[in-house]
SEZA-499634 format. One record per residue (C-alpha): residue number from 1; x, y, z. Coordinates in Angstrom, 2 decimals, m for minus. Each point is the difference from the previous one (the first is absolute). Layout:
BEGIN
(NUM (X Y Z)),
...
This chain:
BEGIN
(1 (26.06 m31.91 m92.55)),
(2 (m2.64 2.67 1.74)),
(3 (m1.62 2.10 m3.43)),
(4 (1.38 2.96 0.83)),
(5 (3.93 m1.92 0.05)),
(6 (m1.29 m0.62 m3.97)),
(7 (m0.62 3.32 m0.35)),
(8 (3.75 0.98 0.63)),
(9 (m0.42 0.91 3.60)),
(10 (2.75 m0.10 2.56)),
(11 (m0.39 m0.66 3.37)),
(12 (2.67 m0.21 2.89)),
(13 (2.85 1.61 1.29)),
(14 (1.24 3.12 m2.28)),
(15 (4.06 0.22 1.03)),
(16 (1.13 2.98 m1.37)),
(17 (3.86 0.20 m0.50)),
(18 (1.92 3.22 m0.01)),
(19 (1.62 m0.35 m3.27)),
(20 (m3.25 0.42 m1.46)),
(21 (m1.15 m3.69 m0.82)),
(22 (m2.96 m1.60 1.56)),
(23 (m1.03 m3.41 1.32)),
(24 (m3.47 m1.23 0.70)),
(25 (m0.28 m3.55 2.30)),
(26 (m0.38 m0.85 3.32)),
(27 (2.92 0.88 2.76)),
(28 (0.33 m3.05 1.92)),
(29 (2.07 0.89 2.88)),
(30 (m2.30 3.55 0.79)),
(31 (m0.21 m1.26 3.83)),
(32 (3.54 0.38 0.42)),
(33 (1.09 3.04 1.85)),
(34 (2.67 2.19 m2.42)),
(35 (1.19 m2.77 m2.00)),
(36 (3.21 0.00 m2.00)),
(37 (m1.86 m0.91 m3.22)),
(38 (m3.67 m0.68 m1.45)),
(39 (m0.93 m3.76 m1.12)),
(40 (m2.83 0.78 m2.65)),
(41 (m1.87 m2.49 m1.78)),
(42 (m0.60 1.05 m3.15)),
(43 (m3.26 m0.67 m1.97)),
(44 (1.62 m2.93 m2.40)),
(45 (0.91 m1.73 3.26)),
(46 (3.76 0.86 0.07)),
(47 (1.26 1.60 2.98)),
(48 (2.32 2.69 0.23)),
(49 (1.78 1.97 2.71)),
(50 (0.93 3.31 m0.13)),
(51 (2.50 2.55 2.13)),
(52 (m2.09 1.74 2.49)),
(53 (2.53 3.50 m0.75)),
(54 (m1.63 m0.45 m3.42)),
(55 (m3.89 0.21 0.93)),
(56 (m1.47 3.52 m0.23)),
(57 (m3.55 m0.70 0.88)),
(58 (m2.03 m3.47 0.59)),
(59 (m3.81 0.31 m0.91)),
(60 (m1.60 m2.59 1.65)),
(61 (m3.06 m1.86 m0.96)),
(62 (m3.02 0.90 1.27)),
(63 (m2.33 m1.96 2.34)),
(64 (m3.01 0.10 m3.06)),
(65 (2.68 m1.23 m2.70)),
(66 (0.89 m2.45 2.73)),
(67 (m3.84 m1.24 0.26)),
(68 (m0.68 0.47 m3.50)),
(69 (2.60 m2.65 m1.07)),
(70 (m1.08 m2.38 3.14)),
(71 (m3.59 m0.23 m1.02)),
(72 (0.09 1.24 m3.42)),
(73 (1.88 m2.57 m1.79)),
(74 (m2.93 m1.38 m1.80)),
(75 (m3.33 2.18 m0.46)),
(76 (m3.01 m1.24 m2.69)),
(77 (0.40 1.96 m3.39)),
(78 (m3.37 1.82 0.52)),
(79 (m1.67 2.90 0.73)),
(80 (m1.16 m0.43 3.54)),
(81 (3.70 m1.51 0.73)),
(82 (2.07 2.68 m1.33)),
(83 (m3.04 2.88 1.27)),
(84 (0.68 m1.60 3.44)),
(85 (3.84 0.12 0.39)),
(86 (m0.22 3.39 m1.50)),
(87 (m2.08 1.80 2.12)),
(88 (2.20 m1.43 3.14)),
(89 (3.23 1.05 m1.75)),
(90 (m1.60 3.68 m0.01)),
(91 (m1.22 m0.12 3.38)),
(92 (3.93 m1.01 1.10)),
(93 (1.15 3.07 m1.88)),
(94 (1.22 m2.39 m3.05)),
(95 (m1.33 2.01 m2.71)),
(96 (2.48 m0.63 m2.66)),
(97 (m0.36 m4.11 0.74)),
(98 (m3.84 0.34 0.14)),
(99 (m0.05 2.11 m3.38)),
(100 (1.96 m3.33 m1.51)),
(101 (m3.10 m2.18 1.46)),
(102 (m2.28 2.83 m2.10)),
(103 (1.91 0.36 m3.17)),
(104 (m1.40 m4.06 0.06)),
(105 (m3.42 0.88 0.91)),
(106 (m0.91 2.20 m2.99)),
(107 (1.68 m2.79 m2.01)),
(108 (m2.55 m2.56 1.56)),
(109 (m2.84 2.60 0.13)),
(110 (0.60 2.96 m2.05)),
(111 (m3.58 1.91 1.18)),
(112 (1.55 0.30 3.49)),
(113 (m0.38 3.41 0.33)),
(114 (1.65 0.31 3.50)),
(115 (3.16 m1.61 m0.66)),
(116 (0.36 1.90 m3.53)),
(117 (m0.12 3.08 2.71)),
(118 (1.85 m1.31 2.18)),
(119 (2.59 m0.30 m2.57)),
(120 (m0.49 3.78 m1.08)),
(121 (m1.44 m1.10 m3.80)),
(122 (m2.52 2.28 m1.08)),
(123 (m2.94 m0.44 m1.76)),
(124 (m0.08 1.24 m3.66)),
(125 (m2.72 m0.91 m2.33)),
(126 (m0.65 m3.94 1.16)),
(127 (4.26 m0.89 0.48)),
(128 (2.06 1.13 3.27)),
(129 (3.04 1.90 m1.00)),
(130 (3.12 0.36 2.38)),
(131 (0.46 3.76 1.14)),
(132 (2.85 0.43 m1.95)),
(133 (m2.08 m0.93 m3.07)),
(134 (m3.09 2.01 0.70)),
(135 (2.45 2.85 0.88)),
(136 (1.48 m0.05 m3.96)),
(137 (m2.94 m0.35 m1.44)),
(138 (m2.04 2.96 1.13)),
(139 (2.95 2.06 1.25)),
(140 (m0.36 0.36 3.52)),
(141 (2.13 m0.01 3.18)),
(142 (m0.73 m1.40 3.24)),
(143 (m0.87 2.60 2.91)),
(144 (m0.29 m1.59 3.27)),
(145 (m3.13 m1.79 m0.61)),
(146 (m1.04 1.35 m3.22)),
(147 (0.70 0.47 m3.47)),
(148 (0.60 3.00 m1.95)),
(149 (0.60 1.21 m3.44)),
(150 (3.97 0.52 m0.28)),
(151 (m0.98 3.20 m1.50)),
(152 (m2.07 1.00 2.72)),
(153 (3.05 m0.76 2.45)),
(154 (2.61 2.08 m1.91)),
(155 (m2.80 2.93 0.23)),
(156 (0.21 m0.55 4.05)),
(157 (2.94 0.23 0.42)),
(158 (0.84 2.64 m2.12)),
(159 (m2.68 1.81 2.02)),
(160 (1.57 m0.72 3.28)),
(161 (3.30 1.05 m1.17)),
(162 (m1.95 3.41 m1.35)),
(163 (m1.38 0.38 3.65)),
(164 (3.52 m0.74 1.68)),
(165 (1.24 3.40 m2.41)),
(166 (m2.84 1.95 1.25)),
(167 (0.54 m0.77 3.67)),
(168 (3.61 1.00 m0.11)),
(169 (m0.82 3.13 m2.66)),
(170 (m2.96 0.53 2.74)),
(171 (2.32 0.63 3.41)),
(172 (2.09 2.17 m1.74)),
(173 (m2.11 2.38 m0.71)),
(174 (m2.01 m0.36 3.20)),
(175 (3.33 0.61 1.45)),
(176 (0.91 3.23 m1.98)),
(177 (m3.80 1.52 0.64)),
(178 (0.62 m0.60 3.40)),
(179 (3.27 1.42 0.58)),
(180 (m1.65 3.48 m2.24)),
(181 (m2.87 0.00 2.01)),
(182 (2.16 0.00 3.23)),
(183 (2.50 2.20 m1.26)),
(184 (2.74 m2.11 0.53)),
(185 (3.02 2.22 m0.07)),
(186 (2.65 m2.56 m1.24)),
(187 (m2.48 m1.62 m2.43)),
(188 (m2.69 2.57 m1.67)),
(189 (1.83 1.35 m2.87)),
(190 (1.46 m3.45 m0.59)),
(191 (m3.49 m1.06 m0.36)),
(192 (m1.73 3.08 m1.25)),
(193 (2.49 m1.04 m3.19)),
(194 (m1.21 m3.61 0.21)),
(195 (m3.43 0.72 m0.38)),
(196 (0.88 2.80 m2.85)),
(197 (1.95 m2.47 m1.73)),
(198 (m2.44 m3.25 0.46)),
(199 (m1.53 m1.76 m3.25)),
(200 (0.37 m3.65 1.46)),
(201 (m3.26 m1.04 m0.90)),
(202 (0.02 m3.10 2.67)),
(203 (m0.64 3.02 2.65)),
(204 (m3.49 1.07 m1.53)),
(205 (m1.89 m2.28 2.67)),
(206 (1.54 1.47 3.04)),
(207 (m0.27 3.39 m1.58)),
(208 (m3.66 m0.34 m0.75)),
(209 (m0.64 m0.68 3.43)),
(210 (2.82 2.74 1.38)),
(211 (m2.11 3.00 m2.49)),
(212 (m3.31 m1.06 1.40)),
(213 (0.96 m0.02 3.61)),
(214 (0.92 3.63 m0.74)),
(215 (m2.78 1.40 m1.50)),
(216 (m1.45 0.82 3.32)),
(217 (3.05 2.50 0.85)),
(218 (0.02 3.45 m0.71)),
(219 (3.84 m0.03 m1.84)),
(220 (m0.29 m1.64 m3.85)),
(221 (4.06 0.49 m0.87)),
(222 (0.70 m3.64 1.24)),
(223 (m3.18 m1.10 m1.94)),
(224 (1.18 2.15 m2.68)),
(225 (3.73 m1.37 m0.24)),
(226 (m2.06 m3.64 0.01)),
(227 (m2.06 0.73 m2.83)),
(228 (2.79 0.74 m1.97)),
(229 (1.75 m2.83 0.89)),
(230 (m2.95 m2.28 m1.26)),
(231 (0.20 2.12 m3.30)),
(232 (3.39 m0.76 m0.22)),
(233 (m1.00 m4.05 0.58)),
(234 (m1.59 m0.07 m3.36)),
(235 (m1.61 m3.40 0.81)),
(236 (m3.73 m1.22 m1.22)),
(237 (m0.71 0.33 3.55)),
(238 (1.75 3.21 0.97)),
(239 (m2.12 1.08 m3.02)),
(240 (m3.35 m1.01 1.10)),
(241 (0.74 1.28 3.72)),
(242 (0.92 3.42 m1.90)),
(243 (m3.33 m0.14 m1.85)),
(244 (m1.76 m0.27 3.04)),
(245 (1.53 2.82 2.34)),
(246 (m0.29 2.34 m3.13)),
(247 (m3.56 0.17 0.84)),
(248 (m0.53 m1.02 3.74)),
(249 (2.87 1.76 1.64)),
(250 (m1.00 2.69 2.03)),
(251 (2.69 2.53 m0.83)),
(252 (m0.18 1.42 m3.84)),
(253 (4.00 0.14 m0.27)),
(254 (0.16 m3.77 0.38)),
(255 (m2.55 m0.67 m2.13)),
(256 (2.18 2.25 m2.89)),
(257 (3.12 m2.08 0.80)),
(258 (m2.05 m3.29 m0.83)),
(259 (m1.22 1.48 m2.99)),
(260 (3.24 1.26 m1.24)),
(261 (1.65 m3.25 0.57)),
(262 (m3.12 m1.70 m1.49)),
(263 (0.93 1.95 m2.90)),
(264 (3.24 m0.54 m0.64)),
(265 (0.10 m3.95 1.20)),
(266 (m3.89 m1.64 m1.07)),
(267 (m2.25 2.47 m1.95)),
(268 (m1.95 m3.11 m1.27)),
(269 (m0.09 m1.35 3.10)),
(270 (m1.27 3.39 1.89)),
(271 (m2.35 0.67 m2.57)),
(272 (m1.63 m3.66 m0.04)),
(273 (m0.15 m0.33 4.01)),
(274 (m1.31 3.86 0.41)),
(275 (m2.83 m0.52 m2.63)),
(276 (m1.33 m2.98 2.04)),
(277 (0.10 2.09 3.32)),
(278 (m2.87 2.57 m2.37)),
(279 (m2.57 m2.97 1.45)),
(280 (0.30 1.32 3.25)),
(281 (m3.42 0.73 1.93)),
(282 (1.91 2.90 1.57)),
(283 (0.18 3.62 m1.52)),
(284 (3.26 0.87 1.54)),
(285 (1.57 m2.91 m1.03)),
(286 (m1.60 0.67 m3.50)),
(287 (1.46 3.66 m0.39)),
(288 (3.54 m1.50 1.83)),
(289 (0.12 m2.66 m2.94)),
(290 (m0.62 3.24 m2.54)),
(291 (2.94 1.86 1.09)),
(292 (2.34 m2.75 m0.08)),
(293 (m1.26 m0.53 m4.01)),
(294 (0.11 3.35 m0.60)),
(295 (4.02 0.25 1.01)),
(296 (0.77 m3.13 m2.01)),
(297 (m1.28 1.78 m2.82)),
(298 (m1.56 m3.13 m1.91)),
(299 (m2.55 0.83 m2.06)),
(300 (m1.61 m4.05 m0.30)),
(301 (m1.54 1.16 3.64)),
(302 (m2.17 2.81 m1.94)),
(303 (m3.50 m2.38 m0.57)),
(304 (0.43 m1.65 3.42)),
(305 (0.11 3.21 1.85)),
(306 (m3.06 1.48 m1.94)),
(307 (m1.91 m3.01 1.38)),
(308 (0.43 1.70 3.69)),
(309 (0.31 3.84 m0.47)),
(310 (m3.22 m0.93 1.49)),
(311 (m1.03 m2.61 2.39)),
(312 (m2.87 m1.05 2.39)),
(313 (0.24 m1.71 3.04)),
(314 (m2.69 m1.49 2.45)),
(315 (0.02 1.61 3.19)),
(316 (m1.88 m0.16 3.06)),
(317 (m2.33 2.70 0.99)),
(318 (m2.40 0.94 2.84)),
(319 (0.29 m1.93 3.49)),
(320 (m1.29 0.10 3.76)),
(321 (m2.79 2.14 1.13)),
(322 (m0.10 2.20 m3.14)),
(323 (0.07 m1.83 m3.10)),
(324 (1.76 2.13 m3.02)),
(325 (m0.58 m0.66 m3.64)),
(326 (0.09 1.18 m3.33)),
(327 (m2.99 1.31 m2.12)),
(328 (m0.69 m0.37 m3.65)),
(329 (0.01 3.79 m0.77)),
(330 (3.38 m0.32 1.55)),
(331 (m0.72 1.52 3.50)),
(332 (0.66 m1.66 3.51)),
(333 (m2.92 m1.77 1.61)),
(334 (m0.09 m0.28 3.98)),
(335 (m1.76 m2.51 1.58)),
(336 (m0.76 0.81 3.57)),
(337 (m0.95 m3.49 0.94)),
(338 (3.17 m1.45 m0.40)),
(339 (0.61 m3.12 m2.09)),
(340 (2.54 m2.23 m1.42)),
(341 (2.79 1.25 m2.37)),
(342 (m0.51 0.42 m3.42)),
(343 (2.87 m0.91 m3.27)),
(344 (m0.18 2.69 m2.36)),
(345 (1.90 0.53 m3.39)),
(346 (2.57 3.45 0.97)),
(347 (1.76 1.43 m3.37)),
(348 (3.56 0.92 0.05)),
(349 (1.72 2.13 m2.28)),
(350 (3.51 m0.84 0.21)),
(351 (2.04 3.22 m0.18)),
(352 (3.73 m2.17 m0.59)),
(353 (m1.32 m1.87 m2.74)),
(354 (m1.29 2.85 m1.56)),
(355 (3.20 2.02 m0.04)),
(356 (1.81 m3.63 m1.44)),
(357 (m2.15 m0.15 m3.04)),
(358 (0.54 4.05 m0.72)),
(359 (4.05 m0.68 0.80)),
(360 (0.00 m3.75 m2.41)),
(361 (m2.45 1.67 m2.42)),
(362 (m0.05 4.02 m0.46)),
(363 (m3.51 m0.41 m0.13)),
(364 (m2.83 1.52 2.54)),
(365 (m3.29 m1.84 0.35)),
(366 (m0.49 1.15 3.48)),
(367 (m1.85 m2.92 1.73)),
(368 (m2.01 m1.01 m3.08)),
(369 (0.70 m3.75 m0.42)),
(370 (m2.21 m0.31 m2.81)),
(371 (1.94 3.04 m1.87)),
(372 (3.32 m1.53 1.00)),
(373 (m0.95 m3.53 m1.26)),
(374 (m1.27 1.50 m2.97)),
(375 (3.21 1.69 m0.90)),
(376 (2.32 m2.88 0.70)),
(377 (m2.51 m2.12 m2.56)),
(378 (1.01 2.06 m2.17)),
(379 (3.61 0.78 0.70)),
(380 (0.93 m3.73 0.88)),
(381 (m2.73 m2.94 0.26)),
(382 (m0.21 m1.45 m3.19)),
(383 (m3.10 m0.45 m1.84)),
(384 (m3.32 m1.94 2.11)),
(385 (2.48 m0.48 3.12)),
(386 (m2.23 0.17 3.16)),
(387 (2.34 2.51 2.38)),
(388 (m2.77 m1.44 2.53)),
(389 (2.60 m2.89 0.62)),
(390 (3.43 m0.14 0.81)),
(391 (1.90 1.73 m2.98)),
């Protein structure tokens, strides 16, 4: 018997019968055109025959199966014998016989890397494990070629669903601005209601992109019936995209709605992301974070607004034929040879932040910082706390 008949391989004719059953031998009359019945001989050398009306399918065997049991019959149980009649059986597309020829290899030679590949074992601390072993015992999934955490897999998906939500969320409100902006008879009020009505928070992505597109045009009421539609989202990221149009929107009354909503939805939140914008290099952005921590009303902002009711900022002075700089008395100095730009340290005072800490405080310091940390040392910092640092 050929190894891989030991190995509980069957090879021949596969006669299935329409009832259900199935036969596996060799059809001895297949030359004959439409015959009336099917001699098989069976693999225990009986012979049956069988009604023709009572075949459903005949799988013949194949040409390599046919050569394989010709010159296979008896192969040397080694290495090079069994490495030899495998790689032939994968070259004729027999993968599953050839695997049977490997399974025997590692058994003869268990540092055969290839064939332990081949075989899809995996290497694991010095032993091969099967997929399905390596799989349950770090808890991943197969993914085309790769493998992943199960975890990671769930999270993917879960994603892709989120993103199918958005896209649908997304066109119908791209379809409802569209019909306002083109005041579609049939459809604006329809979708004037839509929008007044919206809180799906699956449409903040398309909105996003809808409210900066229209930033440019003259009319805020559609970017103002948006806005209030994020508020109405109440999502962390409706929230953070409220935090920052409170203090880079262009148009004041939009800015208000964020803060109002900001208000009523995340005060921690609002107060935590608007205290980091304070770092800002900019002095309108500066005074623009002020006024959104003055309306919330929270008095933690107090010691991180004293730190810039005065800043300075490097700025570039003095260029092309006449050079432009400053003196140390204060005045300008012109240099009418020209010359190459000079940083120098401008003071701000920062009028917004100013009129936060006398709204959070009652208190007037003007644009003292060193009277203004002084009183809050004694008002709030507790005793040898350097209000140098972040309070």
């Amino acid at each position: 018997a050929t190894f891989a008949m030991s190995c509980g391989f069957v090879f021949g004719d596969i006669i299935q019968l329409r009832q259900g059953q199935v036969i596996s031998g060799t059809i001895l009359n297949r030359d004959e055109q439409r015959p009336n019945s099917y001699r098989i001989a069976l693999d225990d050398g009986l012979e049956v025959s069988v009604d023709a009306k009572d075949v459903a399918k005949i799988e013949p065997q194949t040409a390599t199966e046919k050569k394989y049991l010709e010159d296979g019959q008896q192969i040397a149980d080694t290495f090079e014998a069994h490495e030899k009649l495998a790689i032939w059986l994968e070259n004729e597309g027999n993968r599953l016989l050839a695997n049977a020829h490997r399974e025997r290899i590692v058994e003869l030679n268990p540092n055969d890397t290839l064939s332990w590949r081949k075989l899809r074992y995996l290497p694991d601390g010095g032993e091969w494990l099967s997929e399905a072993k390596f799989a349950r015992r770090y808890g991943v999934v197969k993914d085309g070629s790769r493998w992943r955490l199960a975890l990671e897999m769930e999270i993917e998906k879960a994603k892709d669903a989120q993103k199918q939500l958005e896209v649908a969320a997304g066109k119908k409100l791209d379809g409802a601005v569209r019909d306002i902006k083109d005041r579609n008879q049939r459809r604006y009020e329809q979708q004037v209601q839509y929008l007044q009505e919206l809180s799906d928070p699956n449409a903040l992505p398309k909105l996003k992109d809808i409210v900066l597109d229209l930033r440019s045009q003259p009319d805020s009421e559609l970017r103002m019936i948006l806005m209030r539609a994020a508020g109405r989202m109440n999502s962390p990221a409706a929230n953070q995209f409220l935090c920052d149009a409170a203090v880079h929107d262009p148009d004041v009354r939009i800015r208000n709605v964020c803060i109002d909503a900001l208000r009523a939805n995340a005060p921690d939140l609002a107060f935590q992301v608007l205290r980091s914008m304070l770092s800002s290099k900019e002095t309108a952005v500066i005074n623009r974070v002020a006024e959104a921590l003055d309306a919330l009303g929270d008095e933690r902002a107090v010691p991180y607004l004293i730190e810039v009711v005065v800043t300075k900022h490097r700025v570039e002075v003095g260029s092309g034929p006449t050079g432009a700089g400053f003196s140390s008395d204060g005045g300008i100095n012109i240099n009418p040879t020209g010359g190459r730009p000079k940083m120098v340290d401008m003071e701000s005072k920062n009028m917004a932040v100013l009129q936060a800490l006398q709204n959070l405080t009652r208190k007037d310091f003007q644009f003292d910082k060193s009277a203004w940390l002084r009183w809050y040392a004694s008002a709030y910092a507790p005793f040898g706390q350097d209000l140098r640092r972040d309070p």
